[in-house]
C-alpha positions in Angstrom: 15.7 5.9 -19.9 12.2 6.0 -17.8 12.1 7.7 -14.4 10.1 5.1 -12.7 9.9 1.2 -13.8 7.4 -1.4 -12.4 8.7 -5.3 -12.0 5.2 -6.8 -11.5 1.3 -5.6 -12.1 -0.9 -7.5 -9.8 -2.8 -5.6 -7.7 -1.0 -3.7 -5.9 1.6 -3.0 -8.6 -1.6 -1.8 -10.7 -3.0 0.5 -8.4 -0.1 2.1 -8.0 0.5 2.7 -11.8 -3.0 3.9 -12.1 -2.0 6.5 -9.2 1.5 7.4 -11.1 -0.2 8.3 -14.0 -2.2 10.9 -12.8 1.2 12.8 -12.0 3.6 11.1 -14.1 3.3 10.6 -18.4 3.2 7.3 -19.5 6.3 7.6 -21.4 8.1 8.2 -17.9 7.4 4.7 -16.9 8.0 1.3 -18.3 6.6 -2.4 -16.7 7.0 -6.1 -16.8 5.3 -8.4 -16.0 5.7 -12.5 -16.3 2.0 -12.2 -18.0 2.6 -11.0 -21.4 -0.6 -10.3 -22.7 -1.6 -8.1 -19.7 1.5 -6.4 -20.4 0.4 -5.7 -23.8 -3.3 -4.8 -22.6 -1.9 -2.1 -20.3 0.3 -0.9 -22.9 -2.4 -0.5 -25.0 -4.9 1.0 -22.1 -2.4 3.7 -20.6 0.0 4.4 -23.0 3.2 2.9 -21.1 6.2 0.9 -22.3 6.6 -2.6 -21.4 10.0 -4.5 -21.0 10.5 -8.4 -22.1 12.9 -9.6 -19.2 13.2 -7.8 -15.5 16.7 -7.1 -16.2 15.5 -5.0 -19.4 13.6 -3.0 -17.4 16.4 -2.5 -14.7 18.9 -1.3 -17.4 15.9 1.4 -18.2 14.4 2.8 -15.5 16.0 4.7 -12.9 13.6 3.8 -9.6 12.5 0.5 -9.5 9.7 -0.7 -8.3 9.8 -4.4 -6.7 5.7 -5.0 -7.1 6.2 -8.7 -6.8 5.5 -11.1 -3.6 7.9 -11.6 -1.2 8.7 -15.6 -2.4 9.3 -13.7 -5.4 12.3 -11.5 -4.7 15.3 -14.4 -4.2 14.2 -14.9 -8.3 14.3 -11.0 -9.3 16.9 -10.2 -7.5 19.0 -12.1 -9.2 17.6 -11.3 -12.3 18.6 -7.3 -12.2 21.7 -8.1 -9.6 24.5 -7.5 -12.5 22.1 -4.6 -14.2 21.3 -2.0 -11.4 24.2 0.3 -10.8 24.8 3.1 -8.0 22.7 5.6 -10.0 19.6 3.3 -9.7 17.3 3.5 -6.9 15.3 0.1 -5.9 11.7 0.8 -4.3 10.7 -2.5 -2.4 7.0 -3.1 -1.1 7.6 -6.3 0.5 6.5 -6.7 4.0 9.2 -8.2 6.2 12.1 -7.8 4.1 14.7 -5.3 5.3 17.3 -2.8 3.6 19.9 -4.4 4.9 18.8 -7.7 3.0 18.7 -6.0 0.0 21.8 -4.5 0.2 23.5 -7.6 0.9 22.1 -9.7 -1.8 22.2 -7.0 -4.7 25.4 -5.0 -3.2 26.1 -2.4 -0.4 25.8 0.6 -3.2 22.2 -0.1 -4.2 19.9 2.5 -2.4 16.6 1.5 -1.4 13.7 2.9 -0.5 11.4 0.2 1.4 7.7 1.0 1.6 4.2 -0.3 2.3 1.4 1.0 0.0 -2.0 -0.3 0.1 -4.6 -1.2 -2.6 -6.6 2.1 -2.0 -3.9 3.5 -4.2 -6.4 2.5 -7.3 -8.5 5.1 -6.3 -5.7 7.9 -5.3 -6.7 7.0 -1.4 -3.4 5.0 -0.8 -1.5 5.2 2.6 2.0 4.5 2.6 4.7 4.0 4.9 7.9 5.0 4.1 11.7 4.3 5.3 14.7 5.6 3.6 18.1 6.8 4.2 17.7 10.7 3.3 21.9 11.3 3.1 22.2 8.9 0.0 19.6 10.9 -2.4 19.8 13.7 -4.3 17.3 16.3 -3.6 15.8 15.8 -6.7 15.7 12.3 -6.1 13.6 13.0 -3.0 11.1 14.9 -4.3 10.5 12.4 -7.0 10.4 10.1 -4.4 7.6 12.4 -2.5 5.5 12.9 -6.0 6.1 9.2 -6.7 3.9 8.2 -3.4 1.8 11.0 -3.1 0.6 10.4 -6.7 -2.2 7.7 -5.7 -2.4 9.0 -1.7 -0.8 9.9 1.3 2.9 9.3 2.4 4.1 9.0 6.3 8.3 8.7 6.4 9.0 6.3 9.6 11.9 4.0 10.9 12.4 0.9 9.1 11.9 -0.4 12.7 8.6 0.4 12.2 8.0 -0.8 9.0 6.3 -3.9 10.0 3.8 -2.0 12.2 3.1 0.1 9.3 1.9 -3.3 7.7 -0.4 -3.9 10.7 -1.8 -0.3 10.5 -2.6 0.1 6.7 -1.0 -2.5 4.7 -3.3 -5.2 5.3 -5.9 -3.4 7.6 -8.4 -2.5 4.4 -9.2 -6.1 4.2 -10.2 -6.1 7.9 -12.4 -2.7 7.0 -14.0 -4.5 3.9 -15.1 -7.6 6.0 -16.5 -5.1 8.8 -18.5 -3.4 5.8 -19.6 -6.5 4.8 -20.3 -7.8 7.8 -22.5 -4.4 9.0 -24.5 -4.3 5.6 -25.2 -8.0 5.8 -26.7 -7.1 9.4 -28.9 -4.0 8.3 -29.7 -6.6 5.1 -31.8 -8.2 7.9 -34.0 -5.5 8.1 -35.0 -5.2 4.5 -32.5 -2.4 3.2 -31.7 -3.7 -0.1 -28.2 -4.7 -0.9 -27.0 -2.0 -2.7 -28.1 0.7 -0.7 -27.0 -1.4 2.5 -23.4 -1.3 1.3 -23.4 2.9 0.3 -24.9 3.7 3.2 -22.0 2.1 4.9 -18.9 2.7 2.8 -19.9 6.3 3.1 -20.0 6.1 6.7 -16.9 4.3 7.0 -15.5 7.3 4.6 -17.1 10.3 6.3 -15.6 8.9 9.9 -12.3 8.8 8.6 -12.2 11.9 7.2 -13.5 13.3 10.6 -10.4 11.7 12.4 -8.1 13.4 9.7 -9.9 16.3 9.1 -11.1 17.4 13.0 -7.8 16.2 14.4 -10.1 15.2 17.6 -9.6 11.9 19.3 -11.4 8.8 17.7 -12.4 8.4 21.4 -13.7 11.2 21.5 -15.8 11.3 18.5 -16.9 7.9 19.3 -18.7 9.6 22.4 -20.1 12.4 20.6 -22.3 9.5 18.3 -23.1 7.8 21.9 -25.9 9.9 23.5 -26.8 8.6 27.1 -29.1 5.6 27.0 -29.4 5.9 23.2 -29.3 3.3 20.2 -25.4 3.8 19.6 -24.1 3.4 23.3 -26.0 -0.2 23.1 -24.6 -1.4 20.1 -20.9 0.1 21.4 -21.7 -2.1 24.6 -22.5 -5.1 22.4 -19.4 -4.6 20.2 -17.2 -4.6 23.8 -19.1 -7.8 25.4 -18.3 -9.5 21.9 -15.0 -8.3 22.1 -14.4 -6.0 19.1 -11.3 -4.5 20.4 -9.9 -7.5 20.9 -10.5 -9.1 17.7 -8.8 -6.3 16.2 -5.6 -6.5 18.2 -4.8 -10.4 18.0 -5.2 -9.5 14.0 -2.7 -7.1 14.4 -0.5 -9.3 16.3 -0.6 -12.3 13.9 -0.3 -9.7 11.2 2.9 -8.4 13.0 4.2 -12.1 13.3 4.2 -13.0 9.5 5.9 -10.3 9.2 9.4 -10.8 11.1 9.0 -14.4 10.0 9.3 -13.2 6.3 12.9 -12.5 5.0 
């Protein structure tokens, strides 16, 4: 039996597997996907077993992985309902769906782990939330849990209460950060840096400053005034960014993030 199975490879299921397999080997995990031949082509790139059905792979993995959309789960759920057994553990990354839904639909002995990754996982920069009930698992089991999502980033354990806010916070926020280095490259574009160079000289700045908030521990305040010397260039374009309402922006995304999803189940 595998350790770790994955029901569904698009992207976020991939990323992760790319991140598993730097700490995992490939005969630990298996995958399925509805897509057979990119099944087969990820066989044949990493080295990992693929299952026909998603109740194949239930019957041989021990965690699995629920990588599939949330319209999706009513369908899989069904599909592994009479394979999964007390001795497996379910790993669901949907937003908006609880344990307690789970439980109810696939039985009140199923353990779950509900998380929310993010596609930075390709890259072994994932940041994932994480809500479990600790009493149920094995010690073992935890620390596979811990290698499983530390093995393509960072883990932070929270409330399931505050699951959905994890979705707000780095779920679906690395969209919002591509379309702001988008939008700042296209605006230094203007001025004749070429393309490419407008978007390294950004991504790296957006990297560097988020190491210094995890790194320095100091406020983002903070080291947002440290940039801003009185009456210099940054200070103007920080006022332009309030008149234009930056802040704001950013908020009623979170909010209308936060709404999809408690209206998900």
């Amino acid at each position: 039996m595998s350790k770790i199975g994955f029901i569904g490879m698009g992207n976020m299921g991939y990323a992760m597997l790319k991140g598993v397999l730097k700490s995992f080997e490939a005969s630990d995990i298996i995958i399925t996907s509805p897509n057979k031949e990119k099944c087969e082509n990820i066989a044949k790139d990493t080295g990992v077993r693929y299952a026909e059905t998603n109740a194949e792979l239930a019957a041989n993995a021990k965690f699995v992985v629920l990588a599939v959309k949330p319209q999706v789960y009513p369908e899989v759920l069904k599909n592994i309902k009479n394979v999964i057994t007390g001795d497996s553990v379910i790993i669901s990354i949907a937003p908006g769906i609880t344990i307690e839904s789970l439980k109810k639909q696939l039985g009140a002995d199923i353990r779950i782990v509900r998380a929310m990754p993010n596609t930075p996982a390709l890259v072994g920069e994932g940041m994932t939330g994480v809500s479990y009930c600790k009493e149920d698992f094995s010690f073992e089991e935890r620390d596979l849990i811990d290698s499983f999502f530390n093995a393509f980033g960072k883990a932070v354990y929270v409330a399931e209460n505050q699951m959905d806010g994890v979705v707000c916070a780095s779920g679906s926020s690395p969209a919002y950060v591509y379309m702001f280095i988008e939008a700042l490259a296209d605006s230094v574009v203007k001025y004749g840096i070429k393309r490419d160079d407008a978007y390294k000289l950004v991504a790296q700045t957006v990297l560097g400053s988020a190491k210094m908030v995890l790194e320095t521990g100091e406020h983002p305040g903070l080291l947002k005034d440290k940039v801003c010397s009185p009456g210099g260039t940054t200070i103007q374009g920080v006022a332009a960014l309030e008149a234009e309402g930056f802040r704001n922006a950013v908020i009623k995304a979170t909010d209308a993030c936060y709404e999809k999803c408690t209206k998900i189940k």
